[in-house]
LOVORO-991575 format. One record per residue (C-alpha): x, y, z negated; residue number from 1. Coordinates in Angstrom, 1 decimal, always signed. Layout:
# LOVORO-991575
[site [X; Y; Z]; NUM]
...
//
This chain:
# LOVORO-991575
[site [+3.5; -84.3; +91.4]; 1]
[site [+5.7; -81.5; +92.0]; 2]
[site [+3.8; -78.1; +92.9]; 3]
[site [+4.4; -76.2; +96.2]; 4]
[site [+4.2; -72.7; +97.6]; 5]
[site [+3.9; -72.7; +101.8]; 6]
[site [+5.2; -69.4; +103.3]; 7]
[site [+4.1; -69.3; +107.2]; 8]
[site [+5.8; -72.9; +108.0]; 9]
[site [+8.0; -72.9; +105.2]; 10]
[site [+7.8; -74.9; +102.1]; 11]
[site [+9.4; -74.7; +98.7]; 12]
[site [+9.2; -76.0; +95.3]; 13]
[site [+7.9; -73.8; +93.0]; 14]
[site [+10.9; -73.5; +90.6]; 15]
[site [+12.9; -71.6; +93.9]; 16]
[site [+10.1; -68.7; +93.6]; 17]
[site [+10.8; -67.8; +90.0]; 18]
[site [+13.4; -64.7; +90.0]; 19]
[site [+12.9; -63.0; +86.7]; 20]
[site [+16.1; -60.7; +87.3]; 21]
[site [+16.9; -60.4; +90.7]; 22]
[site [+19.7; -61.9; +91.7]; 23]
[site [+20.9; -62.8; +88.6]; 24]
[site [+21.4; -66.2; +89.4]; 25]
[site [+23.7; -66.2; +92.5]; 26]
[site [+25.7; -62.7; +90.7]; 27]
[site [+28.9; -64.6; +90.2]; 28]
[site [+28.5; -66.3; +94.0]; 29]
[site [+27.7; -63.0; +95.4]; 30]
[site [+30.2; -60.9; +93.3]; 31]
[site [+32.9; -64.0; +94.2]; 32]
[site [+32.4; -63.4; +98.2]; 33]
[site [+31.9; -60.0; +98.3]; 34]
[site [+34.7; -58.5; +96.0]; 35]
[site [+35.7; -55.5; +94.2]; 36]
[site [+35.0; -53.6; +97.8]; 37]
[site [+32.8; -55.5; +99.7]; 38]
[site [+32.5; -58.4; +102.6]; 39]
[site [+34.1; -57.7; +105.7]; 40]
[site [+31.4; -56.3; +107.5]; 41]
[site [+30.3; -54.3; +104.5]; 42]
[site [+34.1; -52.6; +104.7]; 43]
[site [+34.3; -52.1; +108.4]; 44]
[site [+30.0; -52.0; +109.5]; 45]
[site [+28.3; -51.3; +106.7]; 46]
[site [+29.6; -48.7; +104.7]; 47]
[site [+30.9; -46.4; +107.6]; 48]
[site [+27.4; -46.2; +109.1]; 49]
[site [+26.1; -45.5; +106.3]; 50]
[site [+28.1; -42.9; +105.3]; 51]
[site [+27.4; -41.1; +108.9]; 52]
[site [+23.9; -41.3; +108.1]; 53]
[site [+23.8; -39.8; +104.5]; 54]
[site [+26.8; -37.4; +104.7]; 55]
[site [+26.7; -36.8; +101.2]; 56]
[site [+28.0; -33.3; +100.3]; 57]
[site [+30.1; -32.0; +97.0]; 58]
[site [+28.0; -32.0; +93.8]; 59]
[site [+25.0; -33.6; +95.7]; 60]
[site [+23.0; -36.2; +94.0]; 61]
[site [+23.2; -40.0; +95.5]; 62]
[site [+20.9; -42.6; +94.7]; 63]
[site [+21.7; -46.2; +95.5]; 64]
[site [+19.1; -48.3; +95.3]; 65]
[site [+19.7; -52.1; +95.1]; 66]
[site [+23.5; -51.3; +94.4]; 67]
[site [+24.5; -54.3; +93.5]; 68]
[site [+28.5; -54.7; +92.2]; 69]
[site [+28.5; -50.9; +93.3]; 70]
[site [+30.2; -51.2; +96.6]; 71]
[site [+28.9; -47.7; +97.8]; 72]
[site [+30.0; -45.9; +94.7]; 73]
[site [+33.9; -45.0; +95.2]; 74]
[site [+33.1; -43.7; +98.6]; 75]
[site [+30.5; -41.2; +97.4]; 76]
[site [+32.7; -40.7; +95.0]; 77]
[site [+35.3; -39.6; +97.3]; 78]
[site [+33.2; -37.3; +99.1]; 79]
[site [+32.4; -35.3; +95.8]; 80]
[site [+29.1; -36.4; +95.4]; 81]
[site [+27.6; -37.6; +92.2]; 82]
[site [+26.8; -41.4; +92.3]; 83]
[site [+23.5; -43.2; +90.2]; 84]
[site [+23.5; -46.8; +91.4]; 85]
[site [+20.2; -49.0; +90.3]; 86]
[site [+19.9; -52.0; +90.4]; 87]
[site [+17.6; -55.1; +88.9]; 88]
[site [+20.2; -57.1; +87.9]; 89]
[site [+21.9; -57.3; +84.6]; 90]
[site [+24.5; -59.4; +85.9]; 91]
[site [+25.3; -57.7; +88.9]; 92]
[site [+25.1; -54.3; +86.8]; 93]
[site [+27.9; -56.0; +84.7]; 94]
[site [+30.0; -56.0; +88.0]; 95]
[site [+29.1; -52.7; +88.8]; 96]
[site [+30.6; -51.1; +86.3]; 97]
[site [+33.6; -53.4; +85.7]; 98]
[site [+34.6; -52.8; +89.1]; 99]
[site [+33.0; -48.7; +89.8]; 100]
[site [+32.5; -48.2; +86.5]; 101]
[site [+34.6; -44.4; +86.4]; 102]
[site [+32.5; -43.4; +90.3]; 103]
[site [+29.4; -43.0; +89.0]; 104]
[site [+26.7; -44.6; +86.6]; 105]
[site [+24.9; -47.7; +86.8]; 106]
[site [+21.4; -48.1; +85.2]; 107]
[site [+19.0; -51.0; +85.3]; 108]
[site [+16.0; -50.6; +87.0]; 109]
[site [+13.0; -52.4; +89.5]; 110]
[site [+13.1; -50.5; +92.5]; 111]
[site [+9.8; -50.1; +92.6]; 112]
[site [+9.4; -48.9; +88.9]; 113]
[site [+12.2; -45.6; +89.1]; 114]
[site [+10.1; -43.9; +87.2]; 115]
[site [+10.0; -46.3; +84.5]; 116]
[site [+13.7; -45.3; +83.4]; 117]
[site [+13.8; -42.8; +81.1]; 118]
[site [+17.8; -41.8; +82.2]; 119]
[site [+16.6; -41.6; +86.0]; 120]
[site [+15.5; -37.7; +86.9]; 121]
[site [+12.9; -37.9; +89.1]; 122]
[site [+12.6; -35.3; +92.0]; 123]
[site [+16.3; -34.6; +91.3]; 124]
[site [+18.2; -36.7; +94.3]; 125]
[site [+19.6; -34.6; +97.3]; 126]
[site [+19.6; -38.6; +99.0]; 127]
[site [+18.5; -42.0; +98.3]; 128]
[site [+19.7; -45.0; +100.1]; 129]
[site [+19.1; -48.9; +100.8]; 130]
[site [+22.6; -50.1; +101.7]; 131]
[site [+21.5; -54.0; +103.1]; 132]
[site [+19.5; -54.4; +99.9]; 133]
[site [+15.6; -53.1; +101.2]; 134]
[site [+14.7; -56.5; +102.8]; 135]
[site [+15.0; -58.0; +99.7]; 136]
[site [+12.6; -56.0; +98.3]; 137]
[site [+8.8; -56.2; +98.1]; 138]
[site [+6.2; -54.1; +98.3]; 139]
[site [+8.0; -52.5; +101.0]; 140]
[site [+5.1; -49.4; +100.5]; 141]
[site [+5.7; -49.7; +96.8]; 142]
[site [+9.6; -49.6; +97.1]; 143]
[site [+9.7; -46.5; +99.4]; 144]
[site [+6.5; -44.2; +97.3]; 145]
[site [+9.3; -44.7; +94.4]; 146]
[site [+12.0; -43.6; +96.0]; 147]
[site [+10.4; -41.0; +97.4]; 148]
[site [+9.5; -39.9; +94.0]; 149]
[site [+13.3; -39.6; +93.1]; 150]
[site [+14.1; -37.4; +96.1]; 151]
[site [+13.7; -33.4; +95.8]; 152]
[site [+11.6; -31.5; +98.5]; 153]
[site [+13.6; -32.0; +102.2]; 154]
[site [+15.9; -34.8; +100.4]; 155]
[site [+16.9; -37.8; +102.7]; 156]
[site [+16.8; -41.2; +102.6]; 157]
[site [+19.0; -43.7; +104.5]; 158]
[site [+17.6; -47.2; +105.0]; 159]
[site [+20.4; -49.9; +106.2]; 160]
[site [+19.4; -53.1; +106.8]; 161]
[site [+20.2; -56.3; +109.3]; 162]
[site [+18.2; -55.5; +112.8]; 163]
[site [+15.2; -56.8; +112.2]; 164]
[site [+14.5; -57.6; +115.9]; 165]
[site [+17.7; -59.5; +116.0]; 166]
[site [+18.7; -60.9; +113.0]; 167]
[site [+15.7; -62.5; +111.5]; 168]
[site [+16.4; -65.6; +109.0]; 169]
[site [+16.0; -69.1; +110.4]; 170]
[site [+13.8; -67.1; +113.4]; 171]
[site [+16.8; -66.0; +115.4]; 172]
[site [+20.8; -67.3; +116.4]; 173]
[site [+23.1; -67.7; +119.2]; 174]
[site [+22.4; -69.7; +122.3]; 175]
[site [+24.8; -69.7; +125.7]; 176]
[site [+23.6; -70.0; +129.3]; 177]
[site [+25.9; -72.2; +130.7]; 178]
[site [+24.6; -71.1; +134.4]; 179]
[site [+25.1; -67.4; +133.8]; 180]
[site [+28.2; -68.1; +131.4]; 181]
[site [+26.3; -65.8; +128.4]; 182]
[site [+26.1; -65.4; +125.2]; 183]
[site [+22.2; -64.3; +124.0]; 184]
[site [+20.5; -63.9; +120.4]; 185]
[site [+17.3; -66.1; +120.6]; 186]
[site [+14.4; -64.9; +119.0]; 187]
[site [+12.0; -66.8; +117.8]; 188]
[site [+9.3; -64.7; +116.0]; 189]
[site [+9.1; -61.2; +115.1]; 190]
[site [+6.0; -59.7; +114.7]; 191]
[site [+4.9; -61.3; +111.6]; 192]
[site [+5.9; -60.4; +108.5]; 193]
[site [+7.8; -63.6; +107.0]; 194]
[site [+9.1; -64.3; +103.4]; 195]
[site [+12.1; -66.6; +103.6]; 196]
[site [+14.0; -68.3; +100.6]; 197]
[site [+17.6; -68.1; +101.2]; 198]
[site [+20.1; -70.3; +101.1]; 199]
[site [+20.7; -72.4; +97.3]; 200]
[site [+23.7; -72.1; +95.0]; 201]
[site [+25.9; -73.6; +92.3]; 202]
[site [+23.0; -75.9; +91.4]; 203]
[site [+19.5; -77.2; +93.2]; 204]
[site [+17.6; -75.6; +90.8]; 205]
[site [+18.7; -72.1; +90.6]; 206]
[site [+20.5; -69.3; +93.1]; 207]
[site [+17.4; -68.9; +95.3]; 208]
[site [+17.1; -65.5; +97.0]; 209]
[site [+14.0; -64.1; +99.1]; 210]
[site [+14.6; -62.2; +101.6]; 211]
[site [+11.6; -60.0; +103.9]; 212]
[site [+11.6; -60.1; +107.3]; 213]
[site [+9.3; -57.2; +108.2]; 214]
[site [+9.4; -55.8; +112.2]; 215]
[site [+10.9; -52.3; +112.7]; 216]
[site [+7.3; -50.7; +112.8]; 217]
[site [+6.4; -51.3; +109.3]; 218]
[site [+9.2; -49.5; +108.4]; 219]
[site [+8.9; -46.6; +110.6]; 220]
[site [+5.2; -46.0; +109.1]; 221]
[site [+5.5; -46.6; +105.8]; 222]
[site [+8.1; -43.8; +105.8]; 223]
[site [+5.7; -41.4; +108.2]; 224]
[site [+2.9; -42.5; +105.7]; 225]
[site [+4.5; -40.8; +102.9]; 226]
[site [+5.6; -37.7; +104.5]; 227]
[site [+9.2; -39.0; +105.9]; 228]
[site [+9.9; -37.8; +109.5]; 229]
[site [+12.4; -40.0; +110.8]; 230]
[site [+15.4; -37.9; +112.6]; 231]
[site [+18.1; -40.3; +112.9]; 232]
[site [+18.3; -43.9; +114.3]; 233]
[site [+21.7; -46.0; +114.8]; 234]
[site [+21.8; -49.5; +116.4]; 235]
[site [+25.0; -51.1; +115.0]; 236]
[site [+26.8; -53.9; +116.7]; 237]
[site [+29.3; -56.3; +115.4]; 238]
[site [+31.7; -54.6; +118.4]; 239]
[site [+35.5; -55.3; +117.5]; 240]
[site [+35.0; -58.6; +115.6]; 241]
[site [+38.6; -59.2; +113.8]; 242]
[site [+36.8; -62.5; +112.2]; 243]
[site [+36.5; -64.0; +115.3]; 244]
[site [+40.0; -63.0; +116.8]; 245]
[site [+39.9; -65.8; +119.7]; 246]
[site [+36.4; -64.6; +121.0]; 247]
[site [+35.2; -65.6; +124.9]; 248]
[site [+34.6; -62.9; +127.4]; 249]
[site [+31.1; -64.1; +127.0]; 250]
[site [+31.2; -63.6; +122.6]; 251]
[site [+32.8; -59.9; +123.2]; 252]
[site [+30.1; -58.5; +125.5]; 253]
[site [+27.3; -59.9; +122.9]; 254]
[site [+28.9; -58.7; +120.3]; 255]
[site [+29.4; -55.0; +122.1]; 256]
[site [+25.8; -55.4; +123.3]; 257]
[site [+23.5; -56.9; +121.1]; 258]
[site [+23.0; -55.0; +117.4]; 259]
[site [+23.1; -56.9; +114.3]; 260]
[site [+22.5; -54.1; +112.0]; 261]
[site [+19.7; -50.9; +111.9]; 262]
[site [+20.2; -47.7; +110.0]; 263]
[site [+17.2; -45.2; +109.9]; 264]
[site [+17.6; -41.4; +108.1]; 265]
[site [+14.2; -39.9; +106.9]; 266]
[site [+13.8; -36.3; +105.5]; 267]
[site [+11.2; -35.7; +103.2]; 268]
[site [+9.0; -33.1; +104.7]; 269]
//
């Protein structure tokens, strides 16, 4: 009989929990529906905020950690900034630098192991940052103590995620209030950490992803507990939603109002 792992209400087989190279086995899904320069939201969300957060200067050093097919590259690029993009994925790597390849350089890595590659310098990175890739990585305290270690005294790191009181896998969604004629995000549970496989692909038996659900807290002190004094905060809503052109009254204000996306800054102190 088949062996099962239970996750706070959630059950899985045990085959879905194996991930030996990150995301190796949804690469050519995920490199399929993002593209050379990202998802929509990436393009007109993602990126710009976190780009306002980091303001990368000329000749500063940029770490992106979980880079994926190296979406952030070209626009640190632009900016004169020198681009390392990590990443645990071989497959996803081989995107990278198909697509990024002449914006930077693209080594493999664990996040949580930086110091383990010999080509990364560590304690030489003006910035380090998480675009959408730190809540699918665990040990969050792990994660963020090697990062650190990359950064030079006062460097900054930029964590940008989906809002973790909003957007919380299988725990949150749309409802409408027919009597108030509404749109509202229902919540469902927040406080407790949660560990949720994500959706399959190609085949039953492979393409699994996990992604964390942590509350906002957690982050906030891991950083404090390793000597990161937060100094910027942005709460990022889907606002002018050109994938929805033929939106209600009721879809634009909850799209203005409610924030899909968090972006913290921390300074090493």
């Amino acid at each position: 009989m088949e062996k099962r792992l239970e996750f706070i209400g959630i059950v899985m087989p045990e085959y879905q929990r194996k991930r030996p190279s990150g995301w190796d086995a949804v690469a050519s899904w995920y490199n399929g529906w993002m593209g050379e320069g990202g998802s929509h939201h990436h393009q007109k969300v993602a990126v710009p905020a976190v780009i306002k957060l980091l303001q990368p200067q000329p000749n500063e050093q940029i770490l992106d950690i979980g880079a994926g097919q190296g979406v952030l590259a070209p626009h640190i690029a632009k900016a004169g900034a020198k681009y390392t993009g990590v990443d645990v994925s071989p497959k996803l790597l081989e995107y990278a630098r198909k697509h990024h390849g002449k914006n930077g350089r693209f080594l493999q890595c664990d996040a949580a192991q930086l110091a383990s590659n010999a080509y990364l310098e560590m304690g030489s990175f003006d910035a380090v940052v998480f675009l959408l890739s730190i809540q699918d990585m665990n040990p969050l305290e792990d994660v963020l103590q090697s990062a650190v270690g990359a950064l030079k005294p006062h460097g900054r790191a930029v964590l940008f995620m989906t809002h973790p009181a909003f957007r919380i896998p299988r725990q949150s969604g749309w409802g409408f209030d027919e009597g108030r004629k509404l749109q509202y995000r229902r919540v469902d549970r927040y406080i407790t950490p949660l560990p949720v496989p994500m959706k399959s692909y190609e085949t039953q038996s492979s393409g699994v992803t996990i992604s964390f659900h942590r509350p906002i807290s957690e982050y906030v002190n891991a950083l404090g507990n390793l000597g990161l004094l937060i100094d910027r905060m942005e709460e990022i809503p889907i606002g002018d939603n050109s994938l929805k052109p033929n939106r209600t009254r009721a879809e634009k204000l909850a799209d203005s109002e409610i924030p899909l996306f968090l972006g913290l800054r921390a300074r090493r102190v």
